[in-house]
C-alpha positions as CSV (number, residue, x, y, z in Angstrom):
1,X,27.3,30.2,-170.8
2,X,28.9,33.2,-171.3
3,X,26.4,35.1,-173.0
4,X,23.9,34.0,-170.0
5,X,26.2,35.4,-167.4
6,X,26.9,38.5,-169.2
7,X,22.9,39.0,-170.3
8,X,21.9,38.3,-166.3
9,X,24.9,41.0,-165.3
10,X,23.4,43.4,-168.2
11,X,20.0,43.1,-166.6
12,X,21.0,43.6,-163.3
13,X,22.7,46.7,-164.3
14,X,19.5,48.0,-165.4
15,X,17.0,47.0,-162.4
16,X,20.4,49.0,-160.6
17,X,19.7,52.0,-162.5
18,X,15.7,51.6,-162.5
19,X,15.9,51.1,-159.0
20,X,13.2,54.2,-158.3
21,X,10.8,53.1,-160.6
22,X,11.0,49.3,-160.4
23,X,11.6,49.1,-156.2
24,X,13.9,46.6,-156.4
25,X,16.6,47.6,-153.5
26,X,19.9,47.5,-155.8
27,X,21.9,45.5,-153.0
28,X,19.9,42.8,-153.5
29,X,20.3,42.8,-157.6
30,X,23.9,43.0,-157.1
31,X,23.7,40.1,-154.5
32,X,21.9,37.8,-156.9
33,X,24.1,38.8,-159.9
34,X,27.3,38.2,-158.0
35,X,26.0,34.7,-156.2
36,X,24.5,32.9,-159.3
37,X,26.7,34.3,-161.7
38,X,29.5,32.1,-160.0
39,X,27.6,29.5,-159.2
40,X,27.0,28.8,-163.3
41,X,30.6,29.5,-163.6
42,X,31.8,26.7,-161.6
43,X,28.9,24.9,-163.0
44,X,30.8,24.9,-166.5
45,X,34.3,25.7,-165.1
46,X,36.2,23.3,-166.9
47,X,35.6,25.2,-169.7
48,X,36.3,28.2,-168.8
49,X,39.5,26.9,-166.7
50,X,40.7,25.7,-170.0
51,X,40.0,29.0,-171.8
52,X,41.6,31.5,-169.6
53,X,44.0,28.9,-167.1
54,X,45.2,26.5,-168.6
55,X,48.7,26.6,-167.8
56,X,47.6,27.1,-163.7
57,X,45.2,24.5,-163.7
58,X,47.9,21.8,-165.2
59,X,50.4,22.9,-162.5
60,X,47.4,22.9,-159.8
61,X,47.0,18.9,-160.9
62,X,50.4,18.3,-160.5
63,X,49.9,14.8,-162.6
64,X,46.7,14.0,-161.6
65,X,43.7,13.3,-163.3
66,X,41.5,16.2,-164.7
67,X,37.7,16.1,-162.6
68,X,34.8,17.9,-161.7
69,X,36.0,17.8,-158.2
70,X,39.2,18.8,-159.3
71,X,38.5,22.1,-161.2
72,X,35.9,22.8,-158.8
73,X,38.4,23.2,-155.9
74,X,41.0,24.9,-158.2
75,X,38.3,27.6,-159.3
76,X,37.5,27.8,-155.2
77,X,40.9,28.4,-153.9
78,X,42.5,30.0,-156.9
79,X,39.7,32.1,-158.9
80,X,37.0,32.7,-156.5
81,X,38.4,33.6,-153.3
82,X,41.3,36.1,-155.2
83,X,37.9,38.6,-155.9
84,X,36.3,37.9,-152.3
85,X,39.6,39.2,-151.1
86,X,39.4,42.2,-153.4
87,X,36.0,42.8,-151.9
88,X,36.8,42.4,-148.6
89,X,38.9,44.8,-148.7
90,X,36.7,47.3,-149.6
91,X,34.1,46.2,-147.7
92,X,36.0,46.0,-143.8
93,X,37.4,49.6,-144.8
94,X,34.1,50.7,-145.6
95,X,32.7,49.2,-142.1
96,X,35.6,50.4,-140.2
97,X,35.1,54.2,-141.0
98,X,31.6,54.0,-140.7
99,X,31.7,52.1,-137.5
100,X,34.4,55.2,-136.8
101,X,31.6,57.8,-138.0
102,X,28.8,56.3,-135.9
103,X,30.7,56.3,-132.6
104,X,31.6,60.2,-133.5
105,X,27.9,60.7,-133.9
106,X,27.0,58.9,-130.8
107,X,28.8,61.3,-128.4
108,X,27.8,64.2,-130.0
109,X,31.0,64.4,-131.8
110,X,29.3,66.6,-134.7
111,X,27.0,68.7,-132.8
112,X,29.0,72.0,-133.0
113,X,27.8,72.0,-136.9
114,X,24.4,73.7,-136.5
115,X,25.2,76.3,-133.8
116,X,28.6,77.1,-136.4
117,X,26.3,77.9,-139.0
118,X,24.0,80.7,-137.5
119,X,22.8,83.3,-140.8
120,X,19.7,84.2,-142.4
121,X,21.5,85.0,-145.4
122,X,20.4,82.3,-147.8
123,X,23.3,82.0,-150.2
124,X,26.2,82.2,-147.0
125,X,24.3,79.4,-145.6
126,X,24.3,77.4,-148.9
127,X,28.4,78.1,-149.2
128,X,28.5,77.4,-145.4
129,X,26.5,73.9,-145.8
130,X,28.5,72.6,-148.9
131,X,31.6,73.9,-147.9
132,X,31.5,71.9,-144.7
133,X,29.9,68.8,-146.6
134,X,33.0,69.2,-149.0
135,X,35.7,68.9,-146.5
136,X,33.7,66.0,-144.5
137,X,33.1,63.4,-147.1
138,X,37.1,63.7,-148.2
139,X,37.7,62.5,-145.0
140,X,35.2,60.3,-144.3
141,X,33.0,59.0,-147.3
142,X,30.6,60.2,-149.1
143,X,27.4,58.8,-148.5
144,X,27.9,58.8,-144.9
145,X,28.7,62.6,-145.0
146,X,25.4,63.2,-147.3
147,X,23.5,61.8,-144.4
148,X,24.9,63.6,-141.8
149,X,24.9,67.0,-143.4
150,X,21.2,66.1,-145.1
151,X,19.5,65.9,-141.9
152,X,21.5,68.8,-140.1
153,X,19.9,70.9,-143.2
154,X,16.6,69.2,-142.7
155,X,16.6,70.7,-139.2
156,X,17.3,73.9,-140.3
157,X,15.5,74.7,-143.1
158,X,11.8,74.5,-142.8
159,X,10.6,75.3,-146.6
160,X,10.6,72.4,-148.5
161,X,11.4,74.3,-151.8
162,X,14.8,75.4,-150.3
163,X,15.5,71.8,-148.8
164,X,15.4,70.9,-152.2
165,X,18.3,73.4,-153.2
166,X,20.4,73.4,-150.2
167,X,20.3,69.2,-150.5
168,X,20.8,69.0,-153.7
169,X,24.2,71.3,-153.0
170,X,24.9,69.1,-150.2
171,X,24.9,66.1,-152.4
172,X,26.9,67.3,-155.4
173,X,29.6,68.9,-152.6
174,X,29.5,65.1,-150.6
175,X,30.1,63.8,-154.1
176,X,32.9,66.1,-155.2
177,X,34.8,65.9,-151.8
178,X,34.3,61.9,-151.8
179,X,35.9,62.1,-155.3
180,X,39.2,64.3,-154.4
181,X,40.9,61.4,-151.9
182,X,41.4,57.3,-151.8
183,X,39.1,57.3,-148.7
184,X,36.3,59.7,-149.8
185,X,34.6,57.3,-152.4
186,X,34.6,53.4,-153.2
187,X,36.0,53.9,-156.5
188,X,39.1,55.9,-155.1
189,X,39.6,53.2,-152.6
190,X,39.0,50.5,-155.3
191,X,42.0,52.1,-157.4
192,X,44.3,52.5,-154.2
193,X,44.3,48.7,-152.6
194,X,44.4,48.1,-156.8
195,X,48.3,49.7,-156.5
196,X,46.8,52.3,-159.5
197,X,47.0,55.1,-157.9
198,X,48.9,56.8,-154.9
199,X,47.2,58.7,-152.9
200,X,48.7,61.8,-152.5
201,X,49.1,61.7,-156.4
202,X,45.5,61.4,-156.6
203,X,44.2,63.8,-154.4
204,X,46.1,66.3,-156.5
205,X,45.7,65.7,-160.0
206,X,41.7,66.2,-158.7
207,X,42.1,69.1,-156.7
208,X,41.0,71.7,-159.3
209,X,38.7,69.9,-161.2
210,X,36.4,68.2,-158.3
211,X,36.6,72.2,-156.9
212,X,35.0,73.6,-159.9
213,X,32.9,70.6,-160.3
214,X,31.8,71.6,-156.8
215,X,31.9,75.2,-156.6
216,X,30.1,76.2,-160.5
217,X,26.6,74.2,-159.7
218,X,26.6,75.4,-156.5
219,X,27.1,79.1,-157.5
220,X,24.0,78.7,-160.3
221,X,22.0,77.1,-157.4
222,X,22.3,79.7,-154.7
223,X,21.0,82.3,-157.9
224,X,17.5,80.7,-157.1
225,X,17.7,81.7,-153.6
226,X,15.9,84.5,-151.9
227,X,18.5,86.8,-150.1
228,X,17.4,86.0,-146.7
229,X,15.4,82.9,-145.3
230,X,13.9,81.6,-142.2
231,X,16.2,79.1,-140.0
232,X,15.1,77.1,-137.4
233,X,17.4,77.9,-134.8
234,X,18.4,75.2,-132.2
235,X,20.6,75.1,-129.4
236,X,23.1,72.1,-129.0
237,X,21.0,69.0,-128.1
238,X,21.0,68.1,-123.8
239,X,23.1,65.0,-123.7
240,X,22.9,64.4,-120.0
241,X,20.6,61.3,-120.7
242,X,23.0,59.9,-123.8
243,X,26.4,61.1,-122.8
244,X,28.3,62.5,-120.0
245,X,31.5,63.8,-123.0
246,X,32.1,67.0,-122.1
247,X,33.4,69.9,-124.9
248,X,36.8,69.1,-124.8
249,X,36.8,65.1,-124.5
250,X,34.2,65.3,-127.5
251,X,37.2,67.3,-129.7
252,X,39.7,64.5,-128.7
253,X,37.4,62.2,-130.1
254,X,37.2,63.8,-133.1
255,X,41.0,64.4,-133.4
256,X,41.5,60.8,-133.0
257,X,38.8,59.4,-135.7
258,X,39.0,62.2,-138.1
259,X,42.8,62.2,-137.4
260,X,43.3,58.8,-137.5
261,X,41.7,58.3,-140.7
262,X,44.2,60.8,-142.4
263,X,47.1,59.1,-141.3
264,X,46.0,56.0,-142.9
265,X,47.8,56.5,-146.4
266,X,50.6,56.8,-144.2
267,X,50.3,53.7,-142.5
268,X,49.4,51.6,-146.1
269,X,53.4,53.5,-147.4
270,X,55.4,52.7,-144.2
271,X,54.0,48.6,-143.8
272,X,52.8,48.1,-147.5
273,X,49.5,46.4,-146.2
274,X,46.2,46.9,-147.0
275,X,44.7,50.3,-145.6
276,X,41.9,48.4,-144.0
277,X,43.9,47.4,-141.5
278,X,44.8,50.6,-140.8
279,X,41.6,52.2,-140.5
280,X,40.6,48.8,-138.2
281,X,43.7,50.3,-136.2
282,X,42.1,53.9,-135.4
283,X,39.0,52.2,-135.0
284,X,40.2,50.0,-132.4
285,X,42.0,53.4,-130.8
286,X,39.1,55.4,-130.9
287,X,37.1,52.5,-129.1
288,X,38.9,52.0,-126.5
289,X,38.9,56.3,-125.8
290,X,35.3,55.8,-126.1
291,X,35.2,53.3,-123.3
292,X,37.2,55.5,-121.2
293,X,35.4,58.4,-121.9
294,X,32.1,56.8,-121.1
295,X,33.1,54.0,-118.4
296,X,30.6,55.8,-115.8
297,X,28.2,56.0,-118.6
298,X,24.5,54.8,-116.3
299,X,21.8,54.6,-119.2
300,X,23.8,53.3,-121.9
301,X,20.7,52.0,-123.9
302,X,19.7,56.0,-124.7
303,X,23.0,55.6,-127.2
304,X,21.4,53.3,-129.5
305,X,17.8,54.8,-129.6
306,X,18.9,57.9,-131.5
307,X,17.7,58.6,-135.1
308,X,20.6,59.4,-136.8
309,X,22.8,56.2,-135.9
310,X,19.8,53.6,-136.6
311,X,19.4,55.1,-140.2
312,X,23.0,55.4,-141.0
313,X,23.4,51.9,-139.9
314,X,20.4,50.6,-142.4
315,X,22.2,52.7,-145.3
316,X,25.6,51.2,-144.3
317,X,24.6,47.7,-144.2
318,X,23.0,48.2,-147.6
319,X,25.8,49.9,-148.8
320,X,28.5,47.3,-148.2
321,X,26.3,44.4,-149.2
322,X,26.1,46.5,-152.5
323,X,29.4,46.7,-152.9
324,X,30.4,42.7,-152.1
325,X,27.9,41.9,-154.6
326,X,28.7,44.1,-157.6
327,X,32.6,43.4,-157.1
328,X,31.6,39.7,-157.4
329,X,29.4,39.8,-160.6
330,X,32.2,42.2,-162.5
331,X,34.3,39.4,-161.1
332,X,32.6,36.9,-163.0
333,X,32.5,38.4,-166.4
334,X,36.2,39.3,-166.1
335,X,36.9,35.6,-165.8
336,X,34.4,34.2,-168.8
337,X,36.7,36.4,-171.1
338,X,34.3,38.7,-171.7
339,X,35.7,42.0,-170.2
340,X,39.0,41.0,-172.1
341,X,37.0,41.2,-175.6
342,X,35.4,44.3,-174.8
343,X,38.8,46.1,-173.9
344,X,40.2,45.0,-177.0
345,X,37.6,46.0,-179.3
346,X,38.0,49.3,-177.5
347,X,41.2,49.8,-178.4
348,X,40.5,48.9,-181.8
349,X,37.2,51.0,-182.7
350,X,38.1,54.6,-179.6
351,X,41.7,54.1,-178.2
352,X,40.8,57.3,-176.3
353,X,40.8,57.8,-172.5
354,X,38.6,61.1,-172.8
355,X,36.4,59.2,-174.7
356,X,35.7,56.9,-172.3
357,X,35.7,59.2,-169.7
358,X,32.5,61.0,-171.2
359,X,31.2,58.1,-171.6
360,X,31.8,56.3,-168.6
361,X,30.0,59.7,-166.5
362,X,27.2,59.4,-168.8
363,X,26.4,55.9,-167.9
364,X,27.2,56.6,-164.3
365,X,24.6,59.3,-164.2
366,X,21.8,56.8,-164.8
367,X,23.1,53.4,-163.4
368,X,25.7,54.4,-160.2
369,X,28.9,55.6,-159.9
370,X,30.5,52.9,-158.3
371,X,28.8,50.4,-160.6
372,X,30.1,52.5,-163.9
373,X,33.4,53.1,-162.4
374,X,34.1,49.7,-161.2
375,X,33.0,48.2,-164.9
376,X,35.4,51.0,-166.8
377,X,38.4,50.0,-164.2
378,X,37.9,46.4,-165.0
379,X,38.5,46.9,-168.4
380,X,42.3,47.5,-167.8
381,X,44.8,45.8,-165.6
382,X,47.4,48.4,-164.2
383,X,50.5,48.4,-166.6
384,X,53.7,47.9,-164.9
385,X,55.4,49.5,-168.4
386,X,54.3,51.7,-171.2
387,X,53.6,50.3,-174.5
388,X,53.6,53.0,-176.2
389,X,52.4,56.7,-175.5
390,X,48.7,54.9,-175.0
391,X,50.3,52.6,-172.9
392,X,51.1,55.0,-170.1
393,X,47.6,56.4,-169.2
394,X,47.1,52.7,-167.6
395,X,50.7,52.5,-165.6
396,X,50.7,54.0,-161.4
397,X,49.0,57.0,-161.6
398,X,47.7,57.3,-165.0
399,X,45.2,59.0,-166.2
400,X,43.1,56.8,-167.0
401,X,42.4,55.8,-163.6
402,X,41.8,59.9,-163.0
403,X,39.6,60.4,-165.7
404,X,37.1,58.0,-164.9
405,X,37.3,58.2,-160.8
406,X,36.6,62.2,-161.7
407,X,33.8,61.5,-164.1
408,X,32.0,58.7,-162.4
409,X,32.1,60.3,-159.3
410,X,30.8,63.9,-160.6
411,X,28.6,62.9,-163.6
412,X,27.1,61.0,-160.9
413,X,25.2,64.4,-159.8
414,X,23.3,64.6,-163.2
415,X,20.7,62.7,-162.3
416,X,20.3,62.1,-158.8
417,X,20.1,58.5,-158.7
418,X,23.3,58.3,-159.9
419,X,24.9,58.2,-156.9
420,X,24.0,57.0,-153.1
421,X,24.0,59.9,-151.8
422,X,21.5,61.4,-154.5
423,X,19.1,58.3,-153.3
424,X,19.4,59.3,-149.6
425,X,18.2,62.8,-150.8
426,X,15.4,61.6,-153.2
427,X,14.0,59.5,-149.9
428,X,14.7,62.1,-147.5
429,X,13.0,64.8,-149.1
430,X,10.6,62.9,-151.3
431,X,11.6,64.7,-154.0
432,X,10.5,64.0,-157.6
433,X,13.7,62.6,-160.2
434,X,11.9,65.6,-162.5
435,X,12.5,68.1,-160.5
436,X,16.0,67.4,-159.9
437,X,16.9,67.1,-163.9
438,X,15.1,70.5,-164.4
439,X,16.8,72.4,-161.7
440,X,19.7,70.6,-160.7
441,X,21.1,68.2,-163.7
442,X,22.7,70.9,-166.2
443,X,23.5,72.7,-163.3
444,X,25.9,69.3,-162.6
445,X,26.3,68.2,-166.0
446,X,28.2,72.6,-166.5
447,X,30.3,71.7,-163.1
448,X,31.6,68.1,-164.5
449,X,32.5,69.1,-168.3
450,X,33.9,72.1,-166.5
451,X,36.1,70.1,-164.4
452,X,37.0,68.1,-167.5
453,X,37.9,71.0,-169.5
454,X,39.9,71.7,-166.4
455,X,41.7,68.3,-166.0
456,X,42.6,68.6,-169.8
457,X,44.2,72.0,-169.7
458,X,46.3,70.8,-166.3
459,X,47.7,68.0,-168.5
460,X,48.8,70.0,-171.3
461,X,50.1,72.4,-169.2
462,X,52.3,70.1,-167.4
């Protein structure tokens, strides 16, 4: 049963990364993966209650006798719900800053972006765009962030050959941000409510290398640039029929979401608890602002008819089933045993965290980055002492964590379904995977090995 469960994950992971060719939306592989890959668990769970816990499941009797019934309730109550909690906990973080983002966008909270970027000058747009995409999606997330600053640069740029440039900067900048804080990507937030990492740690062990993973691709992309371009210029969109915020009250909005959200490490230090609760907290804060901002708010239904918020919506709903369902199925295999063998023949055959690092991006850039990242962290549990000089690249904060996080996250960019936000771009623009790998992937795959050479030379240094 363990080879079936393992061979249905395997297979899942590759309609994941096929997703373009086969049609098959990926949320709904991980779904199936994650739901019948514990229902045959429990299906044979005395076995593998036996296997892997034995001593829990004798105390959990307490004398009584072994059952069906019996392991069946253990494996609910003590197994299964310990990874829906895990996953919950990504998941209502994720739907609290989106929810956050999508109240922002509905009062016009991100409007002053176009008018801020007024140049014909082709390659100081292209800095402009990603610059702005970089510091957005390490505060807010990164697909989210892609989507936003993707269809402010469709409305700008009206050749499709330089939509193609200036959004595939826009994705490897959303993707380089996301990867620099806790909050910016899945896999960040994964290894922060995991207790691996501390945030501010984090952020800058990653600083240099997610800037020149960033900042080299984008430098060789603007070289394909003419020196000046046309712009579509458009004045800030008439809200009288959608909202009644004025300048200032739509600032105060954004001081309190974009705000709130970086006080959130904070608030997980001070009271220990998971930082979903926290970013429930600004969302709750902001909501009520929005109410009083908009009490005398007539035709409230215009709110809800706008483009951007429907979309981002679909992608979020998609995006957090995704998540709850691939969490589940690398749940699964942990508990067969299976994860457990693999680490340990890893140890024994590479017993190197660079190693694993390269490979880890490599198999992000065709599956996902989340996917890759989350199978390389399960490999692991987060030592609480060293064993060893090995030992320490898996305590708080150890490298291990880094290394992967950084890679996943930037390798990502190589081929552009790698990542979420390389999807949104493929379907935006209806661009072809091709022409991505020829003008974009080495371009990505320079910026992360740069960024790795980078990483390296930080920790020999220190």
């Amino acid at each position: 049963m363990t080879l079936i469960i393992v061979a249905i994950f395997l297979v899942c992971c590759i309609l994941i990364a096929t997703e373009k060719f086969t049609n098959v939306n990926k949320s709904a592989v991980a779904i199936f993966a994650g739901t019948v890959g514990w229902v045959l668990y429990i299906c044979w769970g005395t076995d593998f209650v036996m296997h892997e816990h034995e001593g829990e499941y004798t105390d959990f009797l307490n004398g009584a006798v072994a059952t069906s019934v019996a392991v069946k309730h253990y494996i609910a109550e003590n197994i299964f719900l310990k990874y829906v909690g895990k996953a919950a906990e990504i998941v209502l973080f994720l739907l609290s800053t989106m929810t956050i983002v999508e109240i922002l966008l509905n009062n016009g909270c991100f409007d002053f972006l176009t008018p801020w970027i007024r140049t014909r000058k082709s390659r100081k747009l292209l800095w402009m765009l990603s610059s702005c995409t970089f510091i957005l999606s390490a505060n807010l997330d990164n697909l989210t962030t892609a989507s936003i600053m993707l269809v402010v640069m469709h409305a700008l740029v009206p050749n499709r050959r330089q939509r193609f440039i200036y959004g595939s900067s826009v994705v490897i900048a959303a993707n380089a941000g996301g990867a620099l804080t806790v909050i910016g990507d899945p896999a960040g937030l994964w290894l922060w409510n995991s207790g691996a990492v501390t945030a501010s740690n984090f952020s800058m062990s990653l600083l240099l290398p997610c800037l020149v993973a960033w900042g080299l691709p984008t430098y060789l992309l603007g070289r394909e640039l003419p020196e000046r371009i046309d712009i579509d210029w458009r004045p800030m969109p008439y809200r009288g029929d959608d909202t009644n915020l004025n300048a200032w009250q739509r600032v105060l909005m954004l001081i309190v979401g974009i705000g709130g959200l970086w006080f959130i490490p904070t608030f997980h230090n001070i009271t220990k608890l998971s930082p979903f609760l926290g970013a429930l907290c600004v969302l709750s804060v902001l909501w009520v602002v929005n109410e009083i901002f908009n009490r005398k708010l007539m035709n409230v239904d215009k709110m809800v008819e706008r483009k951007m918020p429907r979309s981002l919506q679909y992608g979020v709903q998609q995006m957090i089933l995704y998540v709850m369902g691939f969490m589940l199925a690398v749940g699964v295999v942990q508990e067969t045993g299976a994860v457990h063998w693999l680490a340990e023949a890893i140890d024994a055959h590479v017993h190197n965290c660079w190693i694993l690092g390269i490979v880890a991006g490599l198999i992000s850039s065709v599956l996902d980055n989340f996917a890759a990242s989350l199978s390389f962290f399960s490999l692991y549990p987060v030592a609480e002492s060293a064993a060893g000089g090995y030992g320490e690249a898996f305590l708080q904060n150890g490298i291990y964590w880094k290394i992967i996080a950084y890679s996943t996250a930037l390798a990502g960019n190589i081929v552009a379904i790698g990542s979420m936000s390389g999807v949104a771009l493929l379907k935006m623009e209806r661009m072809r995977i091709t022409w991505y790998m020829a003008h974009v992937g080495w371009k990505a795959a320079a910026g992360w090995m740069a960024g790795l050479a980078v990483m390296a030379l930080t920790l020999l240094v220190g």
